[in-house]
Structure formats: structure tokens, C-alpha cells
C-alpha positions in Angstrom: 32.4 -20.4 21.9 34.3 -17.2 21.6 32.8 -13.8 22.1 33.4 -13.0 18.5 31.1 -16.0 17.7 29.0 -15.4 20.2 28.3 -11.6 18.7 28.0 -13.5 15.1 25.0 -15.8 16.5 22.0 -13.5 16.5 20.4 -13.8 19.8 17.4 -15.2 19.7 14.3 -16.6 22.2 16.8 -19.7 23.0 18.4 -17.6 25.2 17.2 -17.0 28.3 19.0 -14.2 28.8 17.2 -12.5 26.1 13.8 -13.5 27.0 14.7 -11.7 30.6 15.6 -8.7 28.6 12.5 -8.7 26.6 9.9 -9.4 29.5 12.4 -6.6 31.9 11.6 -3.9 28.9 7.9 -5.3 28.8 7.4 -4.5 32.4 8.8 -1.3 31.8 6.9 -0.4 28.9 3.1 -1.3 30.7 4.2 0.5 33.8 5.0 3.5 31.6 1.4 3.2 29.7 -0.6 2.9 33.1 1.7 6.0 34.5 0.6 8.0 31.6 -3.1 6.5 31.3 -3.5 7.4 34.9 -2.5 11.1 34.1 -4.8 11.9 31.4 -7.6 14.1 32.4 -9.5 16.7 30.5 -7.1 20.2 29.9 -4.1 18.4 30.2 -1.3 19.1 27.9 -0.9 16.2 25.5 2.6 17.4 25.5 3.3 17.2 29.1 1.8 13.4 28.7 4.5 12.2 26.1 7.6 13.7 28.1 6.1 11.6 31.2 6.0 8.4 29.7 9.5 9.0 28.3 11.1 9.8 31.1 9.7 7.1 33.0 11.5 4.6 30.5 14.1 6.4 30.3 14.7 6.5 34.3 13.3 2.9 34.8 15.7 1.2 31.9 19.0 3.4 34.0 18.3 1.9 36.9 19.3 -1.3 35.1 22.5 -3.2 34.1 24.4 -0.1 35.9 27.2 -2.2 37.0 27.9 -4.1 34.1 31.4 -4.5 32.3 30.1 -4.0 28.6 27.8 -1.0 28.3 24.2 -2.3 27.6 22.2 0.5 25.7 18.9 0.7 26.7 15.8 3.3 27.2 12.8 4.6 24.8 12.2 2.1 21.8 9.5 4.3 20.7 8.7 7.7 21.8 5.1 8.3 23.2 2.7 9.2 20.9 -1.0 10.2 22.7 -3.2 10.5 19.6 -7.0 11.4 20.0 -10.1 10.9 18.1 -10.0 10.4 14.3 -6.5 11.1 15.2 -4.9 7.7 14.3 -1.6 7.5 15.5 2.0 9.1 16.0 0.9 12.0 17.8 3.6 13.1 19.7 3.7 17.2 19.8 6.6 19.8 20.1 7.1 21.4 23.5 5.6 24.6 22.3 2.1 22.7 21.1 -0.8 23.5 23.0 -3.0 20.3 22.1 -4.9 19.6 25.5 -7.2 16.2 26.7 -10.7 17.1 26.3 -13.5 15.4 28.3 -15.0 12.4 25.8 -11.7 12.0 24.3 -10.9 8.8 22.4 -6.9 8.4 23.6 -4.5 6.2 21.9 -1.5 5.7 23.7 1.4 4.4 22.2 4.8 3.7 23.5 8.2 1.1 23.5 11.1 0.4 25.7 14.4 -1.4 25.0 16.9 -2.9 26.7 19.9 -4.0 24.8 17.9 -3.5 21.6 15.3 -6.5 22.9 11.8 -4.5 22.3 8.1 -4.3 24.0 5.9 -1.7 22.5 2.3 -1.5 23.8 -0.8 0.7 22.6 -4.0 1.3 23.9 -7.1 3.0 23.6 -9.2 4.9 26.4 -12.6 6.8 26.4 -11.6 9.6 28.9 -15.0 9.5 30.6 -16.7 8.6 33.9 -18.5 5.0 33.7 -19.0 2.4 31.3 -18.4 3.0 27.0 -21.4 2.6 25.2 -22.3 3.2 21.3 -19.2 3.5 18.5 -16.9 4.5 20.7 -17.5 1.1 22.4 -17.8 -0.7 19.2 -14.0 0.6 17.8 -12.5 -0.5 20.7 -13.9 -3.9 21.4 -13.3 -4.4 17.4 -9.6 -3.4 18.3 -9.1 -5.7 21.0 -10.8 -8.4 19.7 -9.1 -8.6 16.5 -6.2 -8.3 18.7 -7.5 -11.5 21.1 -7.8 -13.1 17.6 -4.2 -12.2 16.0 -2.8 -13.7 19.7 -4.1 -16.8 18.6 -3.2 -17.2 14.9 0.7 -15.5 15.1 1.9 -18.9 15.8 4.3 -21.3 14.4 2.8 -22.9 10.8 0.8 -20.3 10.5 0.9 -17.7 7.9 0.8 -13.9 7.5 -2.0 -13.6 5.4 -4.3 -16.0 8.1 -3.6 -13.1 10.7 -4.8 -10.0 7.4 -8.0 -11.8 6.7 -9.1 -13.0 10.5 -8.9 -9.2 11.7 -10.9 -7.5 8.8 -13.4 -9.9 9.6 -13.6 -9.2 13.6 -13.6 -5.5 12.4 -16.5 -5.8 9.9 -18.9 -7.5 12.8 -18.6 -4.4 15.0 -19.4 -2.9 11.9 -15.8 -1.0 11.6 -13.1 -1.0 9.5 -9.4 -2.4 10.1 -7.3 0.8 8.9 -5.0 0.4 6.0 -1.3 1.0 5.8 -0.7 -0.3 9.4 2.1 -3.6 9.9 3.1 -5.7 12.3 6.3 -6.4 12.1 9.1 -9.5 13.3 11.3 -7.5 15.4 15.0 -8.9 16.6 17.5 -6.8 18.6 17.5 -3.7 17.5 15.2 -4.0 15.1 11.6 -2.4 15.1 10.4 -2.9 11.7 11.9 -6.5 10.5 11.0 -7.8 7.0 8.7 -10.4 8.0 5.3 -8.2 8.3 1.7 -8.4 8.8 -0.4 -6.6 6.6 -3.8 -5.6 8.7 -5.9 -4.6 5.3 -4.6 -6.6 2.2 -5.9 -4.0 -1.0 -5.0 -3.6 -4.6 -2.3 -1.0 -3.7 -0.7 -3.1 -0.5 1.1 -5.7 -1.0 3.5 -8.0 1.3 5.7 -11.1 0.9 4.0 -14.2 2.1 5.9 -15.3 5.4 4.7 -18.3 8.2 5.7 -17.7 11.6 8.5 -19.5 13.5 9.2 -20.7 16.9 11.2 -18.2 18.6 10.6 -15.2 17.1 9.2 -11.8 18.4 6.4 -10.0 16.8 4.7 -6.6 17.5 0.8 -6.9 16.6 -0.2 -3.5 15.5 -4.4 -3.5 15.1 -5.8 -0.2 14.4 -10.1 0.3 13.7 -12.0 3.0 12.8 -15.9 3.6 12.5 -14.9 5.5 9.4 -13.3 3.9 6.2 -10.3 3.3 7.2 -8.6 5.2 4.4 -6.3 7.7 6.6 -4.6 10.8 4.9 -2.1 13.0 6.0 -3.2 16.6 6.6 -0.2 18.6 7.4 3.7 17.2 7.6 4.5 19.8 10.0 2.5 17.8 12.6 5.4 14.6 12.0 8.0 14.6 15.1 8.8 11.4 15.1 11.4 10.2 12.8 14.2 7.1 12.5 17.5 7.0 10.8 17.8 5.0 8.2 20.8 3.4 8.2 21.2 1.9 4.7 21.3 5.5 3.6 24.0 8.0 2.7 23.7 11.7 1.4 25.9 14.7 1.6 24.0 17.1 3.1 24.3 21.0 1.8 22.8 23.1 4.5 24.5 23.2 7.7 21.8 23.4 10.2 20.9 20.1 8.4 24.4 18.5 8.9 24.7 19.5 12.6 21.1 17.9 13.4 22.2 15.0 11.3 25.2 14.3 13.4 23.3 14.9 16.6 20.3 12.1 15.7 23.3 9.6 14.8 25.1 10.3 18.0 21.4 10.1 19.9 19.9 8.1 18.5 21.8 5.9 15.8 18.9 3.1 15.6 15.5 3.7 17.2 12.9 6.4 16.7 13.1 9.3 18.2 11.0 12.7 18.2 12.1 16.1 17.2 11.2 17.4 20.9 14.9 16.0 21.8 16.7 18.1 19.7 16.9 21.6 19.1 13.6 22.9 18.0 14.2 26.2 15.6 17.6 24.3 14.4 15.4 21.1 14.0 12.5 22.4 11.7 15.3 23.6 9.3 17.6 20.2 9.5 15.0 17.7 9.0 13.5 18.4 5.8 16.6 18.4 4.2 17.1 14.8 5.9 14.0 13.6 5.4 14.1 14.7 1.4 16.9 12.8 0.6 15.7 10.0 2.9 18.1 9.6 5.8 15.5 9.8 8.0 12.0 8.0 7.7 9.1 9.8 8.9 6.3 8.4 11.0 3.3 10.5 10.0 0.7 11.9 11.8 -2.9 10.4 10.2 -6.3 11.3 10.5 -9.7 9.5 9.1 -12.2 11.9 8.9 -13.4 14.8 11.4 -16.2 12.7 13.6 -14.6 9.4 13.1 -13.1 7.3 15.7 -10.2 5.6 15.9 -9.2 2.8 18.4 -5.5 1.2 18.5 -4.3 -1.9 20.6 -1.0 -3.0 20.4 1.2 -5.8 22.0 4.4 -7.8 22.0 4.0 -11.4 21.8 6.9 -14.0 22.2 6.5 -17.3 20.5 8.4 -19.6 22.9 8.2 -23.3 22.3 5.0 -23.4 24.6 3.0 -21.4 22.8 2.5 -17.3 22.6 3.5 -15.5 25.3 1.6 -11.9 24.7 4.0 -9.6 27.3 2.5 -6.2 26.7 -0.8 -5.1 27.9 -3.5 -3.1 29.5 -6.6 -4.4 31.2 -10.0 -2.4 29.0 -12.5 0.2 30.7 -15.7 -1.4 31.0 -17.6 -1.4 27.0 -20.7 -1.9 25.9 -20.4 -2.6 22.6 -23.8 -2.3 20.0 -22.7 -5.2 18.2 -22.4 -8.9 19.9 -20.6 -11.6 17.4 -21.9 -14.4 16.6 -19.5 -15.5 13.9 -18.5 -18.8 14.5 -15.6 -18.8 12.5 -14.6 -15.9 15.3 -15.7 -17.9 18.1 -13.6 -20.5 17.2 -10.8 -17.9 16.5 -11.1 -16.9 20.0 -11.4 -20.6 21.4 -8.0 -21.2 20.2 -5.3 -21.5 23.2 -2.3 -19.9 23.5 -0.4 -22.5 25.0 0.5 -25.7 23.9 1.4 -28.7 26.1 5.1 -29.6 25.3 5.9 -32.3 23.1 7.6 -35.8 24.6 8.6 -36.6 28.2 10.2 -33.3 29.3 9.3 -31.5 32.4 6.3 -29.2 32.7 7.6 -25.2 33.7 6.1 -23.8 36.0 3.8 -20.9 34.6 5.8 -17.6 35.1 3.5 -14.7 36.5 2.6 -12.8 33.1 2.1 -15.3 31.5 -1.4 -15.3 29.1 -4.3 -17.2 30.3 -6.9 -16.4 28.3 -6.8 -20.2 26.7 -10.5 -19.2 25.7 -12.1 -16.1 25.6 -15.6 -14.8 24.9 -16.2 -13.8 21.8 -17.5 -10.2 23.3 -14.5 -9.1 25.3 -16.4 -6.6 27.1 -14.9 -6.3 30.3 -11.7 -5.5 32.3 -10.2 -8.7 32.1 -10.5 -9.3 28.5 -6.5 -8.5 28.3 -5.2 -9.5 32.2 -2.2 -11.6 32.1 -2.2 -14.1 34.6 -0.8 -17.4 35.1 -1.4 -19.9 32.3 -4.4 -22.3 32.9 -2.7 -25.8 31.0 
């Protein structure tokens, strides 16, 4: 095969070359979270929290593929976004914010690496607190990560989209929470974040998605978001939005100049990926973006909040669907929980009983389970504890 029809093929899981890439940016990416969850302690700049995990990826993914011929772009997939409270995502301040960890806190971190446009995102939530979780703030995040446990074990070849919508809102309604609306999961492919096949977490009269079933060897980021509110978030001010991607299917002339010189900067930076605001020019950027965003060059990722007293928990992972099943490569062991709600579902329990692996078909040999592999062929329906999300070596 030439290289010309070798940069036709899309690259896919069949390469194992591009599942290295994958799991090397995975590695990255939950080194980068636990770096950052390890820093967070009350008074500390949420600022100063988002440029750590940044330039973590961004040092760890240089250190790689230094020596090769053909330049391999790699680095921050998405920027880190520490959002707190009722707070629900893309949190991701300007240098010159002063929004500090407070002692109670409900932390969602968020974050993604790349390497050669093959992506891992992760996201998880933290009570920043001494000792175990109890009450809502327990419940919200055990309704996160077991919806999560759940949508591991139905994003799967033959299944379908809309399997994965209605499984969660139920996990979410027996913790007595709500899945939050407006949130996808999304097929990604090299360089590509947001693909078109999506999973819509609450299916209502205003959200609507193509039907799509899942196929072997494709990539999926599993994006569950809960709140003890209703799950109805609303922006409250745009200034708050730093994070921003180009679109590339767009063209516009732009009029003011500040605009056209942060323009050319983001598609010299950052052609593909997000990216936030902090990286360029801040007085010049305030001006430039708008004027992008307007005419939609660039597509925001807002800042949402459910109400003031709410909480809001977010778990999200990468999960590869090899021919042996679903290999979940992002993810962070929980803080001990004691949830107010036990399920006993048994539609959930069954849900959860699923494996994740699946003995190969025909005569072939058995691989050996790589370390980081998922176990978890079973798990209880009341993932509670630490180990709820460990990766370990598969149990076949």
C-alpha cells in the first residue's frame, strides 16, 4: 500500500498502532487528573489548577515521538476545566480570575490529551473533604458513576444509542437525581472530539438525535453528568466562556482587526482541538472573540449552572470497543460514598451484571489481558467504594 493510500484509509482500532496511541494519551490524561486532584485543597486558585494539568499534558505528550521523521502533533485535547458545585461544567478561568477551592467543595475535573489526534478525555467528581461522603453529595456521585458502570456495559456492538439515553435516566432517578440535559457522548476518530454518531444522556421534546448502533472498533467518549436539582442548566453570564473550538466548516471575513489577528493566531494554535482564551492574548482576546464567535467560527463551550444549592457530579471516560469487548481506558478510583439511596432495580442489577469482555469467537488464541484492562465483569449495584472504577487485568 502506498502512503497516499495509507493517509486515505482512516485509521481505525485495527491498527495497533493506533490503539498504542490511544491508551499512551489515556495514561497521560489520568496521570494529569490525579496530578491535579492531588492539588486541590481549600484557597487554592482554581486558576493555578487548570494551567497544572495543562502543562502536565503538554510536557508529558513532548516527551513523546521526539525523534520521529514525520512530525506527530500531539498535547491538550481538551483544556482543564475544574468546575464546582451547581457549577456543571467547562469551568476553566482567565489568569486574572480569583475563583478559589473552598472546603466542602463538589469538584469536577475535566480534561483530554491527544496524540496524533487519537483522544482520551476523563472527568471526575471529588467532595474536597476529610473522610467518607455522605447525604446528596454522596448520592450525585454514585448516580454519576453508576450510570457510568451502566453506559460501559451497553456502548457495545448491536447495541443502540437510545439503550445507553434510557438506562442512565433510570440509574439517575433511583438516587433520586436527575441525568442533566444537553450533555453528548460522542464517537470520536482522529482528530475528532465531537463525531456525528452521539449519545443523547436526557432524550426530551426539544433534543433530538439520529438513531445510530455501535460498531466494533470505534471509540466513544461517555459523558454522564447528575444533578440533585432538575437538571435543566442555564447559562448565567457568557463572559464566564474560555473555552472555544474552531469550526472548520466555517468561513467569514472578519471586520475588526483585533478579531482577524486572534483569528489567525487560534488557526495557527490551535487549528482543530479546543482551546481556552488563557492561551492567547487576554485584553486583545475579549475583543476578537465575540466577533468570531457571532459569526460562528468558533464554537463556544459554555459555562452552566443548575441552581444555587444544587449539586452537580460528572464522570467521564474513554472506552475502546476492540473485538473483545470494551476496553474503558480512562479513569479514577472514587472517595469512599455513602450514598442515602441503595438500588434495588433489577433491571439495574442486571445492567451492571453485564461483562465487558467477551470470549473471542472460533479457535484463535486467547491475549493475554493487558494491564488496564477493565475487570469489573460484575459489579455491585451500589458502587460505593474505591474500587468501583480500578482498572485491572480482565477476569475471563
Amino acid at each position: 500500500m502506498s502512503d497516499d493510500e495509507r493517509e486515505e484509509k482512516e485509521l481505525d482500532l485495527t491498527s495497533p498502532e493506533v490503539v498504542t496511541k490511544y491508551k499512551s494519551a489515556a495514561e497521560i490524561a489520568n496521570k494529569a487528573l490525579q496530578l491535579v486532584l492531588s492539588e486541590c485543597k481549600p484557597k487554592i486558585k482554581i486558576v493555578d489548577l487548570c494551567e497544572k494539568g495543562d502543562a502536565f499534558i503538554r510536557e508529558q505528550t513532548g516527551n513523546m515521538y521526539k525523534n520521529v521523521k514525520k512530525k506527530i502533533e500531539r498535547g491538550v485535547a481538551f483544556p482543564t476545566c475544574i468546575s464546582v458545585n451547581n457549577t456543571v461544567c467547562h469551568f476553566s478561568p482567565l489568569a486574572s480570575d480569583e475563583s478559589v477551592l473552598e472546603d466542602g467543595d463538589v469538584i469536577k475535573i475535566d480534561m483530554g490529551c491527544h496524540i496524533d489526534g487519537f483522544i482520551a478525555v476523563v472527568a471526575h467528581t471529588h467532595a474536597l473533604q476529610q473522610g467518607p461522603v455522605s447525604g446528596r453529595a454522596a448520592d450525585v456521585i454514585v448516580a454519576a458513576n453508576t450510570a457510568a458502570e451502566v453506559a460501559l456495559r451497553l456502548v457495545r456492538p448491536g447495541r443502540k444509542n437510545k439503550d445507553v439515553t434510557e438506562a442512565i435516566q433510570k440509574v439517575a432517578a433511583a438516587y433520586d437525581c436527575k441525568i442533566v440535559e444537553g450533555v453528548l457522548s460522542h464517537q470520536m476518530k482522529q482528530f475528532v472530539i465531537d463525531g456525528n454518531k452521539v449519545v443523547l444522556s436526557a432524550s426530551g421534546p426539544d433534543t433530538r438525535v439520529d438513531e445510530a448502533e455501535f460498531e466494533e472498533n470505534e471509540v466513544y467518549s461517555v459523558d454522564i453528568v447528575t444533578s440533585t436539582g432538575e437538571g435543566k442548566p442555564k447559562l448565567l453570564d457568557e463572559k464566564q466562556t474560555t473555552i472555544y473550538k474552531r469550526a472548520v466548516d466555517k468561513n467569514y471575513h472578519l471586520k475588526m482587526k483585533a478579531s482577524r489577528f486572534i483569528f489567525s493566531e487560534i488557526s495557527q494554535k490551535f487549528p482543530i482541538m479546543p482551546f481556552s482564551a488563557r492561551a492567547l492574548e487576554e485584553k486583545r482576546a475579549r475583543l476578537g472573540l465575540v466577533e468570531c464567535v457571532n459569526h460562528d467560527l468558533l464554537q463556544p463551550y459554555p459555562v452552566l449552572h443548575e441552581k444555587p444549592g444544587d449539586l452537580v457530579a460528572h464522570i467521564k471516560f474513554t472506552v475502546l470497543l476492540m473485538p473483545n469487548g470494551s476496553d474503558r481506558i480512562t479513569s479514577h478510583p472514587l472517595q469512599e460514598l455513602q450514598p442515602t439511596k441503595t438500588v434495588d432495580d433489577p433491571e439495574i442489577k442486571a445492567w451492571l451484571a453485564l461483562a465487558t469482555k467477551t470470549k473471542k469467537k472460533g479457535g484463535g488464541k486467547k491475549k493475554k489481558g493487558k494491564k488496564g484492562d477493565k475487570a469489573e465483569d460484575t459489579a455491585d449495584a451500589e458502587p460505593m467504594d474505591t474500587t468501583a472504577t480500578n482498572d485491572e487485568a480482565p477476569k475471563e
